[in-house]
C-alpha positions as CSV (number, residue, x, y, z in Angstrom):
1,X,-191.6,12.1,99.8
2,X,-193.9,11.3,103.0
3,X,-195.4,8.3,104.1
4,X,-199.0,8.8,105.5
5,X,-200.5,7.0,108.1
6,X,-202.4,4.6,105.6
7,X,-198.9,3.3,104.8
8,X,-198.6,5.7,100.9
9,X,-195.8,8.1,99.7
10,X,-196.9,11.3,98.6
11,X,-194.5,13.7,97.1
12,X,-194.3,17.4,98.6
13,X,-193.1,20.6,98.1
14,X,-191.9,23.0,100.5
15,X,-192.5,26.6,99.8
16,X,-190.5,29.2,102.3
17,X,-191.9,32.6,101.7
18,X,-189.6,35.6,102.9
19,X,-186.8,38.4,102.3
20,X,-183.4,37.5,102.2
21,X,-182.5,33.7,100.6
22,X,-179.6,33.9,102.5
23,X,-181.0,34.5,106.0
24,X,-180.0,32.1,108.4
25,X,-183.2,31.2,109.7
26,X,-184.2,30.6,106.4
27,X,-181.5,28.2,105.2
28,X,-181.2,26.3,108.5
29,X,-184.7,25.4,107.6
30,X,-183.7,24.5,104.1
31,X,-181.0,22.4,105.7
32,X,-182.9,20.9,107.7
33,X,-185.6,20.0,104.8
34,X,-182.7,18.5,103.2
35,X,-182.0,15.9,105.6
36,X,-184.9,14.9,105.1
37,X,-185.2,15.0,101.6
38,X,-188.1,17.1,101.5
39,X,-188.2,19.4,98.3
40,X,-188.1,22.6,98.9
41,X,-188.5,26.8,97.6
42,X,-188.0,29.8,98.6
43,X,-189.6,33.0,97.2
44,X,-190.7,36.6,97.8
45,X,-193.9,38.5,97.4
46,X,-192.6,40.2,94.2
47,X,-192.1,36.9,92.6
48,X,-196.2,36.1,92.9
49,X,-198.6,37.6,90.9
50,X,-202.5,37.0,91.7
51,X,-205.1,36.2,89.0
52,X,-208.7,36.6,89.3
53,X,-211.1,35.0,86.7
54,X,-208.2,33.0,84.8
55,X,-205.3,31.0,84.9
56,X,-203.6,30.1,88.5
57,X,-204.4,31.9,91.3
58,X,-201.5,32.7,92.4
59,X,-197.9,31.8,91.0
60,X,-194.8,33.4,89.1
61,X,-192.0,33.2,86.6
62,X,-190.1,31.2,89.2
63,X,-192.7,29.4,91.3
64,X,-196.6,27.8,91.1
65,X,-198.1,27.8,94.3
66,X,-200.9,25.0,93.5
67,X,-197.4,22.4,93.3
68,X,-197.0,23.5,97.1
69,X,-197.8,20.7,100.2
70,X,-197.6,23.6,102.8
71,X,-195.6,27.6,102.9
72,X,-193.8,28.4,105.7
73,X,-193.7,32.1,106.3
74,X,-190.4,33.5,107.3
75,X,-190.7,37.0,107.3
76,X,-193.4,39.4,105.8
77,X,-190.9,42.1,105.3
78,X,-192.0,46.2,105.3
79,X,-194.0,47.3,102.9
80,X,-196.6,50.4,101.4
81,X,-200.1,50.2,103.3
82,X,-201.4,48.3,99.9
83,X,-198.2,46.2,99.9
84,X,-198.8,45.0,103.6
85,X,-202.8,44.3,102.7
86,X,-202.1,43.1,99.0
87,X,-199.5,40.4,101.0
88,X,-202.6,39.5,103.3
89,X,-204.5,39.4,100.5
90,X,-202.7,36.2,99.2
91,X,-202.5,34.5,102.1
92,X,-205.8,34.5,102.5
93,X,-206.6,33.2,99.2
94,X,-204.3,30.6,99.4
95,X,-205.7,29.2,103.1
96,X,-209.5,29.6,101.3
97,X,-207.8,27.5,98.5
98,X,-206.8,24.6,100.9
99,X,-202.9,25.4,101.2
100,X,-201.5,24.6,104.6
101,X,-199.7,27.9,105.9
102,X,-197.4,28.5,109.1
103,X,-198.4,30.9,110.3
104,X,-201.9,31.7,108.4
105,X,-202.3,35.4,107.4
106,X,-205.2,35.4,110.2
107,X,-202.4,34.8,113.0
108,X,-200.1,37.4,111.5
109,X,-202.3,40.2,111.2
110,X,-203.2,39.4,114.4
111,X,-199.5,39.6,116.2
112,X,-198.2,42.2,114.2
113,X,-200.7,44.5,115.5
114,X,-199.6,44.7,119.3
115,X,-203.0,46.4,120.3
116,X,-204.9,43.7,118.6
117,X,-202.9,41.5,120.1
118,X,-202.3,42.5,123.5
119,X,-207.3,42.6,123.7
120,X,-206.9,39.3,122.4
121,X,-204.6,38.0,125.1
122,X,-206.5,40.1,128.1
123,X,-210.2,38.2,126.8
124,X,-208.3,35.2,126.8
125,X,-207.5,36.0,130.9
126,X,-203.9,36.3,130.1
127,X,-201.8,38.6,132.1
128,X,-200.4,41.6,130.5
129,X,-199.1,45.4,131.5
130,X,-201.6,48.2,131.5
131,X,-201.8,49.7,128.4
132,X,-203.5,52.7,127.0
133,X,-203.7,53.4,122.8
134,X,-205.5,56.7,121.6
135,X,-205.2,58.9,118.9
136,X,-205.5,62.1,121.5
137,X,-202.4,64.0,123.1
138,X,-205.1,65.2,126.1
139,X,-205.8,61.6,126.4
140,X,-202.3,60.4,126.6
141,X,-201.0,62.5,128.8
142,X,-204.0,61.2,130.6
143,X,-203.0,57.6,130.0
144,X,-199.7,59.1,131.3
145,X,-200.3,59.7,134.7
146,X,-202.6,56.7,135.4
147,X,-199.8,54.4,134.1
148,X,-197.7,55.7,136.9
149,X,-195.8,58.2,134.9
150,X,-193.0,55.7,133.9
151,X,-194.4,54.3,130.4
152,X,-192.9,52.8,127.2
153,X,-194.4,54.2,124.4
154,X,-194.2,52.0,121.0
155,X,-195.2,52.0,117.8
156,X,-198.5,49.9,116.8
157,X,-196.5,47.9,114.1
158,X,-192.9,47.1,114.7
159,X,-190.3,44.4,116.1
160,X,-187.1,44.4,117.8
161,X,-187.3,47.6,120.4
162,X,-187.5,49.9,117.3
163,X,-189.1,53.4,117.9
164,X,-189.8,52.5,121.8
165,X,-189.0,55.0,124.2
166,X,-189.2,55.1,128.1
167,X,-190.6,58.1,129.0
168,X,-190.3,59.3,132.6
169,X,-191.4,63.2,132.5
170,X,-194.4,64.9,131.7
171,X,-193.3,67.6,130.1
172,X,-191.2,65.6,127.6
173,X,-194.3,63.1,127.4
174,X,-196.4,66.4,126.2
175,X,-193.6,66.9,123.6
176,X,-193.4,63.8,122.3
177,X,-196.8,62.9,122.3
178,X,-197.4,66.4,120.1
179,X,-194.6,65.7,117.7
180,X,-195.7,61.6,117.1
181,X,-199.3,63.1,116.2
182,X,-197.8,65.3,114.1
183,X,-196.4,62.8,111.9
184,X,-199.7,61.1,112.4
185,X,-198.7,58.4,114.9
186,X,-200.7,56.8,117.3
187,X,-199.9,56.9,120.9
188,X,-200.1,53.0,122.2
189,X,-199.0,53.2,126.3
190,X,-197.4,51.1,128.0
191,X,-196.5,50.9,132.1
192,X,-193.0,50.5,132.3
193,X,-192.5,47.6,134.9
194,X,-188.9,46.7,136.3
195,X,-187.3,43.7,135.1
196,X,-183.8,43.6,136.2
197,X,-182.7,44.0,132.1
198,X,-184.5,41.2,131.2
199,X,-187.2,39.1,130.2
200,X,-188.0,35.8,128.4
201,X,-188.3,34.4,125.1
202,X,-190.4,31.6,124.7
203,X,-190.6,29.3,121.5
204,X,-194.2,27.9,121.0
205,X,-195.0,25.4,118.4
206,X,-198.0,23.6,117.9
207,X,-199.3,23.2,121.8
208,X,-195.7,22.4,122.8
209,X,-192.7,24.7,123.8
210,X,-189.6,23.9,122.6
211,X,-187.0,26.1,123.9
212,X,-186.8,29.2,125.7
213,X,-184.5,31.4,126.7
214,X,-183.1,35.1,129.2
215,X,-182.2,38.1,127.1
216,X,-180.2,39.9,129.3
217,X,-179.5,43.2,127.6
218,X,-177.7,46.6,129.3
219,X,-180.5,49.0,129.3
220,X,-184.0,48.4,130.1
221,X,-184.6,46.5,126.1
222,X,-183.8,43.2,125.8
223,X,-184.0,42.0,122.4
224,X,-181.1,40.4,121.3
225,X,-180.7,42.4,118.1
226,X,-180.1,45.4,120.4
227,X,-177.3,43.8,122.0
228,X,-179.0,41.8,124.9
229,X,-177.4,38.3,125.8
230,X,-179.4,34.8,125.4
231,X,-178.7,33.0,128.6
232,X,-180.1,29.4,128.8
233,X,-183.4,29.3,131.1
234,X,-185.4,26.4,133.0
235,X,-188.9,27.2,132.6
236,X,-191.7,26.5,135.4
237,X,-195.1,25.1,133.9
238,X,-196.9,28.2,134.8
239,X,-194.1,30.1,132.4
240,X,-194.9,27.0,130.0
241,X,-198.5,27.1,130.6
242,X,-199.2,30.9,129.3
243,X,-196.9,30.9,126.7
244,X,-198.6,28.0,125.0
245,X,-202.3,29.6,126.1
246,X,-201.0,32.6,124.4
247,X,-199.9,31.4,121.3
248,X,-203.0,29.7,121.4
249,X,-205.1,32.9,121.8
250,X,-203.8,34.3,118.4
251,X,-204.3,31.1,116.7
252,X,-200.7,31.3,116.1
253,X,-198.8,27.6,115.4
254,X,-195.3,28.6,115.6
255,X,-194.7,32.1,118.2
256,X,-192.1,33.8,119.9
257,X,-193.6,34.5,123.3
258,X,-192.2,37.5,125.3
259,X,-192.9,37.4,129.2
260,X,-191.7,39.7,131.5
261,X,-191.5,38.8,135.3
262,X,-192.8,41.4,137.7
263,X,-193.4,41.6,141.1
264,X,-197.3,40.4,140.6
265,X,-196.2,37.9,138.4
266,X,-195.3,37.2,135.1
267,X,-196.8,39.5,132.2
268,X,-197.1,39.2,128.6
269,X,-195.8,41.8,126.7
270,X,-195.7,40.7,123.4
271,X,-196.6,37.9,120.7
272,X,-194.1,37.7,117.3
273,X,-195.4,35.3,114.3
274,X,-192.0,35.2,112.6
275,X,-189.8,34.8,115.4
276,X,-185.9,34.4,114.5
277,X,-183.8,31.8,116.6
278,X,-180.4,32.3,115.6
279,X,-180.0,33.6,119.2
280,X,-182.1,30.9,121.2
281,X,-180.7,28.0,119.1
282,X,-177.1,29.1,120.7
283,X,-178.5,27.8,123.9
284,X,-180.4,25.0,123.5
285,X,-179.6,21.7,122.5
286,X,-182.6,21.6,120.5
287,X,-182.6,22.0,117.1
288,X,-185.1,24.3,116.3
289,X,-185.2,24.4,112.6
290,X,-185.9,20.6,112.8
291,X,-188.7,20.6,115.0
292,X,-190.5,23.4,112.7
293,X,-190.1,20.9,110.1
294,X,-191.4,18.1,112.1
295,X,-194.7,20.2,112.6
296,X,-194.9,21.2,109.0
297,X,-195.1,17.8,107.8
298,X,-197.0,16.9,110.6
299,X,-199.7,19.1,109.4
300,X,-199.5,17.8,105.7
301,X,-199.8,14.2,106.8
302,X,-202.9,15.0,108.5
């Protein structure tokens, strides 16, 4: 139940839309939910079935999403090409129908896609590294040499430091290049800039940031699933600043903002719409499960 701001109780439904049930993100968020009573679901894109013309629009054998307050959205998960648009699809319908959604299917399609991303951030007057995408090896190895010849090259879609390489030689650039167009990759560029190992994690929600954290890894990645350390981190509010601004450029309510700090100044490298916190929540006091709740009902009060 919630109590709205002209003093009535409304009863709501939580829906938590992702992969695993047993996640830990996932059911720290459940817990959390529970504390405060809130009901709650959680369910996967093969338990929904869309209906055009008749009957719900979209609900299951387990789960009706018209009994739903708001849906949180854990994790998309990988998917076919039609998978991955059918999954937009619905989210989409379901915003057009008046559900509340964090983060909307706009905001993910616009993070996952690090090119998209990266244009939207550099309109926005954002700082980010150089970057050059193209579907041409000539143009690469162009892209190659004007980046410095030191450049990280990564695939469009894709989280965690998997499929990135630091490439340092042309010849092995040529090579590569010729063997990701091959397999009919596209060639997205990025300068390599020094970091020390490490960069930092900030968690946006809403227009506030909540924690943050150093990822301190061995090798020139830093993402904690590859083995880098979360180290606890005082944030300046420039570092504050842009991380909220870039959230905010992606229309994106809850974000994992990655900065890295160069010698010109902090960049942006990249923007996640279902960040995990499993490694930021062991260094912060904060309980970041329960201020994701706190803006999810926050939103359905409104």
């Amino acid at each position: 139940m919630l109590l709205t701001s002209h003093g009535e109780t409304i009863s709501m439904k939580i829906g938590i839309l992702g992969i695993n049930p047993d996640g830990w993100g996932t059911t720290q968020l459940e817990s959390s939910l529970d504390k405060k009573g809130i009901s709650h679901q959680f369910f996967g894109f093969s338990d929904l079935a869309a209906r055009v013309g008749y009957g719900s629009i979209v609900e299951g054998k387990r789960v009706n999403c018209g009994d739903l307050s708001a849906l949180f959205i854990r994790l998309i998960g990988r998917g076919s090409l039609e998978e991955i648009i059918f999954r937009m699809d619905l989210l989409h319908t379901l915003s057009r129908k008046g559900l509340i959604i964090v983060n909307s299917g706009r905001a993910i399609e616009r993070c996952v896609d690090k090119y998209y991303a990266l244009t939207l951030l550099h309109e926005s007057g954002l700082p980010v590294p150089r970057t050059m995408v193209t579907e041409s090896i000539e143009e690469a190895v162009k892209g190659f040499c004007e980046l410095g010849m030191d450049v990280v090259l990564k695939p469009l879609f894709g989280s965690k430091g998997f499929g990135s390489t630091r490439i340092s030689d042309i010849g092995v650039a040529e090579r590569v290049f010729s063997t990701v167009r091959f397999h009919r990759g596209l060639l997205y560029l990025q300068e390599f800039i020094p970091h020390s190992n490490s960069d930092i994690r900030v968690f946006v929600i809403g227009d506030d940031v909540v924690a943050a954290m150093r990822r301190v890894g061995e090798s020139w990645k830093t993402n904690v699933s590859k083995g880098a350390k979360p180290v606890p981190v005082k944030l300046s509010e420039e570092l504050k600043d842009l991380a909220i601004k870039a959230a905010m450029s992606v229309d994106c309510k809850i974000a994992g903002v990655d900065i890295l700090e160069s010698e010109n100044g902090p960049l942006i490298i990249e923007l996640n719409s279902q960040p995990g916190w499993h490694g930021l929540q062991s260094v912060t006091h904060v309980n970041i499960a329960d201020c994701i709740t706190e803006y999810i009902l926050s939103r359905v009060k409104k």
